[in-house]
N, C-alpha and C positions, 0 to 999 in steps of 0.2 A: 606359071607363077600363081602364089595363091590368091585368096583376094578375101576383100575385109567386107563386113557389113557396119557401116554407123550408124547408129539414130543417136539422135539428139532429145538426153531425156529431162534437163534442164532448161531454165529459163535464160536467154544470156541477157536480162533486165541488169542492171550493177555492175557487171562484170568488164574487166579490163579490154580498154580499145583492141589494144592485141588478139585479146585472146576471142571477141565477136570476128572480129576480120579473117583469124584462123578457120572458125565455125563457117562460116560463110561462103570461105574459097574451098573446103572441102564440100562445097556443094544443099546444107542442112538451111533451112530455112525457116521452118518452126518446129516447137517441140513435135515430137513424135514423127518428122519427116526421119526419110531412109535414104541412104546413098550405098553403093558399091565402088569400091576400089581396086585397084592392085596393089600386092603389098610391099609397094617399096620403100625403102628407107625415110624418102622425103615423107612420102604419106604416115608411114609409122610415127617418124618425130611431129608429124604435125597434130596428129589424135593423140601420144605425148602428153605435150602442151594442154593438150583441153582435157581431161581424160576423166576429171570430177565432173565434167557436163556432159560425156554421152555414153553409151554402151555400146560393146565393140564384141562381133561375133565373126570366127574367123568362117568362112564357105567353103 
């Protein structure tokens, strides 16, 4: 399966409960942290959801 790279290229300062708690469980912690995935559905709707806060490169 494929897999995704996140970084987190915004601040989630103001940003909706939701949408930090998204940020968070996909693993991103502060700006410019990196995480790896696989690209499953859940994971896709979850970067989705955030998708004006991080940058997404497919591996």
């Amino acid at each position: 399966m494929a897999k995704v790279k996140v970084t987190l290229a915004k601040s989630l300062i103001g940003k909706k409960p939701d949408h930090i708690a998204t940020v968070k469980a996909l693993g991103l912690k502060k700006i410019g942290s990196v995480v790896e995935h696989e690209a499953t559905p859940q994971i896709r709707g979850m970067i989705e959801k955030v998708k004006y806060m991080v940058k997404i490169e497919e591996v």
